[in-house]
C-alpha positions in Angstrom: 0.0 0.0 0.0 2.6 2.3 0.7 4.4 1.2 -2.5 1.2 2.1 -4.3 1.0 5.7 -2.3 4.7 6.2 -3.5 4.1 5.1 -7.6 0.6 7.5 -7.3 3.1 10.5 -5.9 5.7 9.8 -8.3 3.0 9.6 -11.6 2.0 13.1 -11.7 1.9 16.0 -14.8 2.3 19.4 -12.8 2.0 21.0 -9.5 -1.8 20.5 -8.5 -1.3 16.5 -9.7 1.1 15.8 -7.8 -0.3 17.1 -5.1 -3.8 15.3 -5.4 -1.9 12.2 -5.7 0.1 12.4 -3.1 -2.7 13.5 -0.9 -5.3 10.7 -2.3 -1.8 8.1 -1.3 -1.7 9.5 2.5 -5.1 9.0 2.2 -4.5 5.2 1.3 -2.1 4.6 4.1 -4.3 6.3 6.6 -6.8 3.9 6.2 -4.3 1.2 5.6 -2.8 1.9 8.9 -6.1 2.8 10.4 -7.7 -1.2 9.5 -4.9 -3.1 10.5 -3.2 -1.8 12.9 -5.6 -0.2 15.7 
């Protein structure tokens, strides 16, 4: 997952995109973290 939040960060075209994906992946390994490790 975090893997996945890296590749989304990475894949980006401009400022605002790269942002948005790298939000969406601390997004991913919020919930990641949130399910299986609480």
């Amino acid at each position: 997952m975090v893997d996945g939040a890296v590749g989304k960060a990475l894949n980006f075209n401009g400022e605002d995109e790269y942002l948005e994906h790298a939000w969406d992946g601390l997004l991913d390994v919020d919930l990641y973290t949130t399910v299986h490790f609480e």
